[in-house]
C-alpha positions in Angstrom: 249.5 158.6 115.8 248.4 160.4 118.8 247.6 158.6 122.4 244.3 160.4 122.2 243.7 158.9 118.8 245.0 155.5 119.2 242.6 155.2 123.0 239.6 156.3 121.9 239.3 156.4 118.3 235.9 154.1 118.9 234.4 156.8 121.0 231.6 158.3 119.2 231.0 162.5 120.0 230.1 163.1 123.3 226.6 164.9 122.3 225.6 161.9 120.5 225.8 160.0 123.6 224.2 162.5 125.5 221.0 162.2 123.5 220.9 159.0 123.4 221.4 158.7 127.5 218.8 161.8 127.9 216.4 159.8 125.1 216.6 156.6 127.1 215.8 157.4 130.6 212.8 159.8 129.1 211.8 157.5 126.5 211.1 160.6 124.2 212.7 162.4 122.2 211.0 165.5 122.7 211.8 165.4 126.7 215.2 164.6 125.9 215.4 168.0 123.6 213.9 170.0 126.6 217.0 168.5 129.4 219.2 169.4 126.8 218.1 172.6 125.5 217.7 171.2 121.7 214.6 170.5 119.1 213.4 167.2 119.1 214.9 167.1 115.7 218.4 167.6 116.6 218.0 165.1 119.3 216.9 162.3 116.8 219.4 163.6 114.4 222.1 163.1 117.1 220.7 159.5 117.9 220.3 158.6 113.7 224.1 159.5 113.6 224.7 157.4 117.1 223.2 154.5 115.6 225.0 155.1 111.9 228.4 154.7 113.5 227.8 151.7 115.5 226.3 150.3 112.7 223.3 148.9 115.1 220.2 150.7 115.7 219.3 151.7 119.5 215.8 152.4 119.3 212.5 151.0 118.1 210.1 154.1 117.0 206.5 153.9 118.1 204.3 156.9 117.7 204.2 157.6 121.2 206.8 155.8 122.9 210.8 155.1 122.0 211.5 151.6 122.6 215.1 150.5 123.4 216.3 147.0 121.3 218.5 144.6 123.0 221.4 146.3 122.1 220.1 149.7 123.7 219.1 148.4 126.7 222.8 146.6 127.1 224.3 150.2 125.9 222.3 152.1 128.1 223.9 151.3 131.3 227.4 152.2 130.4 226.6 155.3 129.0 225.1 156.3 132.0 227.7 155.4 134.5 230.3 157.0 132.3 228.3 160.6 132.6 227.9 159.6 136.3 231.3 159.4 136.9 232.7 162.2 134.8 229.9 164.1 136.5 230.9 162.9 140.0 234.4 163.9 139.2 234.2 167.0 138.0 232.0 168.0 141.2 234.6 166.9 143.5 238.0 168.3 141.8 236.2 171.4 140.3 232.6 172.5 142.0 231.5 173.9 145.3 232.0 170.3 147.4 235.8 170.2 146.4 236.2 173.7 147.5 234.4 173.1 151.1 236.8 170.3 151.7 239.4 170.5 153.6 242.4 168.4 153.7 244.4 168.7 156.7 247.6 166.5 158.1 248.9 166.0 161.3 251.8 164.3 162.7 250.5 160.9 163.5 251.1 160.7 167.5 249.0 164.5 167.9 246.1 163.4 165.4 245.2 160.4 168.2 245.9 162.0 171.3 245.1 165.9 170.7 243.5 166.6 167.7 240.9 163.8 167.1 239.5 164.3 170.5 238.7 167.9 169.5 237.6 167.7 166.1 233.9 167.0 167.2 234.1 170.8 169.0 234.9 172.2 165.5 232.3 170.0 163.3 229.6 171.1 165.7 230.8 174.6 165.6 231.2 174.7 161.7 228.6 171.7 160.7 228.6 172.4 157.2 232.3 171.5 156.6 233.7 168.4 155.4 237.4 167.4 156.5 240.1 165.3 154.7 242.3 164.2 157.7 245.8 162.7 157.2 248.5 161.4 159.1 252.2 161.7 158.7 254.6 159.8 161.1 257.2 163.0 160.5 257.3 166.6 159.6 258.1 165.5 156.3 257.4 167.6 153.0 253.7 166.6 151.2 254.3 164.9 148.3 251.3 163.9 145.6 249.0 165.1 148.3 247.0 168.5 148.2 247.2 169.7 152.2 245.4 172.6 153.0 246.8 172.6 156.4 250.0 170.8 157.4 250.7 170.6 161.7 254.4 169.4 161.8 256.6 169.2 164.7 259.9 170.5 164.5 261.9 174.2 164.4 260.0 176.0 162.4 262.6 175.9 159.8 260.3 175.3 156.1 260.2 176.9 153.2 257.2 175.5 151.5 254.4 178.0 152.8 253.1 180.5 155.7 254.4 178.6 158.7 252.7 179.7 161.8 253.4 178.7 165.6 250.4 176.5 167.1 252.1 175.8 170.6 255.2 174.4 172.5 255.4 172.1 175.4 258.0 171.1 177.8 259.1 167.2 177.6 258.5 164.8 180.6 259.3 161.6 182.3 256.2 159.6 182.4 256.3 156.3 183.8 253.1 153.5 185.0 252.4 154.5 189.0 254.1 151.3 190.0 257.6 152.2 188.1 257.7 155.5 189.7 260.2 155.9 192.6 261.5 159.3 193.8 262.1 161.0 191.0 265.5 161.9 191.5 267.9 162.1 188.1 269.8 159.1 189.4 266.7 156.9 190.3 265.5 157.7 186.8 268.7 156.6 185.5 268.4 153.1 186.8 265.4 153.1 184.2 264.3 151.0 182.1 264.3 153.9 179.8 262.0 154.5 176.4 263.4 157.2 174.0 262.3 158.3 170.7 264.2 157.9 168.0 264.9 161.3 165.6 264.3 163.8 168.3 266.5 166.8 170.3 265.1 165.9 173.1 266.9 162.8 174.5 267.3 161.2 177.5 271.3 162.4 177.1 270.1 165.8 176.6 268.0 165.4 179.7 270.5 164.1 182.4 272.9 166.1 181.4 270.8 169.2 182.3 269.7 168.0 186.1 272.4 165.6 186.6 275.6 165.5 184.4 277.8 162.8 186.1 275.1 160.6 186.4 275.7 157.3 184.9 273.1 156.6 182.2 272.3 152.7 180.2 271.0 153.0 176.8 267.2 152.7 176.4 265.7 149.4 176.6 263.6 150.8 173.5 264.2 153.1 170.8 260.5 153.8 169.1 259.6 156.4 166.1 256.4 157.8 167.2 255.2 158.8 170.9 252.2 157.1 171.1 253.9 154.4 171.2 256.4 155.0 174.0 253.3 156.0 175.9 251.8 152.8 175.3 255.0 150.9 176.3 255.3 153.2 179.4 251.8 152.2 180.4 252.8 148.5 180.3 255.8 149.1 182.8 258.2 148.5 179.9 259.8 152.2 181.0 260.3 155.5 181.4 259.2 157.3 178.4 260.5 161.1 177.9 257.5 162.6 175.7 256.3 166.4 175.4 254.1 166.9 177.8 251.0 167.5 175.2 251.2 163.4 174.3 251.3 162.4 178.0 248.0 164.8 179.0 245.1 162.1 178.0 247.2 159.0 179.7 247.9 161.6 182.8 244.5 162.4 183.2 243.4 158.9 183.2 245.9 157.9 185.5 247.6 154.8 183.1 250.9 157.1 183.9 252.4 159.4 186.2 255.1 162.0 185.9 257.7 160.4 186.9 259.9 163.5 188.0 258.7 167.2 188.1 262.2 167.8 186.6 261.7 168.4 182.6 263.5 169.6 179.7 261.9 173.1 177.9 260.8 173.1 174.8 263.4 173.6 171.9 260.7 172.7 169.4 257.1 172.6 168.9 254.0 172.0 166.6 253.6 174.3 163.7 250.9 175.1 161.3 252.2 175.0 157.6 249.7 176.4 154.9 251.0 175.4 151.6 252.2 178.2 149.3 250.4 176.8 145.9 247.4 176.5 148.1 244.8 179.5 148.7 244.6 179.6 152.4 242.0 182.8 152.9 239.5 180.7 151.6 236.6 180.9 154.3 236.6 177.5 155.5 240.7 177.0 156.0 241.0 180.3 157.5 237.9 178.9 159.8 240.4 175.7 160.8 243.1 177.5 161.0 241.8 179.9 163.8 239.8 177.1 165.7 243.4 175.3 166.1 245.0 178.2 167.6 242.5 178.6 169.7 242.8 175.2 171.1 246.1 175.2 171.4 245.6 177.8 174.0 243.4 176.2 176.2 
């Protein structure tokens, strides 16, 4: 036996149902047939045939009214809710509102500090769309998920769609205004220092560019994400090494300082990835996808 079968051998045929929802809410059979483009006749034929299979009859017939019986009133509700939702579905996987959505991801660290500041700039420059917005602690693959637009951090170096540069930004020593002192490689060193865990960009890397017999002690704290050696940097836990695009909104409100003007140039930066089995010309990606570049540049 069939799953199909075996789940919903109970279900009576769809256009049964129908008329009897359309009958109920109308209360006539003859308003019923006009919603669904029937004869009155078909529609009570439909709701005869309802009631014949449940063995329980739905309606009371007056001469001007339809009358639901206990049964029909406690049927009624479920039926409708049932259309509802496979209506509700099939609008948002299928019809115009899944198409204007947008589903975009962004490592976690630039959704807080870059992009969600921004966003209100596009919504009131494009107030008709409608944004899914994700975050992903890595520039890890999409699984399960359908991303319009992917912004991962990394080389470039993917092979799952049209990858195309957003922007690159040199990495910094950022420290709380009372940690700083001098800002020489070897006063750095004396630290605490904060490093993120996963990256090229390491304190190693770092020293040995501006100072390679400095002495150097392992970081007080190895963290995953840069927010948070940002947030521990504006506690006076440390120095935190970050790209510079991170440490702009805690510069500008003065929680940190740069701790050196020495920094280390970009090797990597943020990308835009537009999934291959996706259809990025649609109006509204294409839309996102040149607003980002655009503010990547300013």
């Amino acid at each position: 036996m069939s799953y199909t079968a075996t789940m919903y051998k109970e279900l009576p045929p769809l256009p049964w149902l129908r008329a009897f929802d359309a009958s109920a809410r109308l209360g006539s059979f003859t308003l019923a047939a006009e919603e669904l483009g029937l004869t009155p006749s078909a529609v009570s034929y439909q709701v005869r045939g309802l009631e014949a299979q449940l063995g329980h009859k739905l309606f009371r017939r007056e001469r001007k009214a339809l009358i639901l019986t206990r049964l029909g009133q406690a049927y009624r509700p479920v039926v409708a809710k049932a259309f509802a939702d496979l209506d509700a579905t099939t609008s948002n996987l299928f019809g115009k509102g899944a198409e204007a959505e947008i589903t975009l991801r962004c490592v976690s660290s630039l959704n807080l500090l870059w992009l969600v500041p921004r966003l209100e700039h596009f919504k009131a420059a494009n107030p008709d769309s409608r944004l899914r917005v994700l975050s992903a602690s890595w520039a890890e693959l999409a699984e399960g998920e359908e991303i319009d637009v992917d912004i991962r951090y990394g080389d470039g170096n993917w092979s799952d769609g049209e990858v195309v540069p957003l922007m690159t930004h040199a990495v910094i020593p950022v420290c709380a205004p009372a940690l700083r002192s001098g800002g020489s490689p070897r006063s750095l060193a004396r630290g605490p220092l904060i490093e993120l865990a996963g990256v090229v960009d390491t304190w190693r890397h770092f020293f040995a560019l501006h100072e390679p017999d400095c002495d150097i002690q392992e970081p007080a704290y190895k963290v995953d994400q840069s927010l948070i050696a940002l947030e521990l940097a504006s506690r006076g836990q440390g120095i935190a090494l970050v790209a510079e695009v991170f440490a702009q909104p805690y510069l500008q409100s003065g929680k940190l300082v740069q701790a050196s003007a020495l920094t280390l140039p970009p090797r990597q930066g943020h990308f835009l990835v537009l999934p291959s089995e996706r259809n990025r010309f649609r109006p509204e990606v294409t839309a996102l996808v040149d607003w980002l570049r655009n503010e990547a540049q300013t």
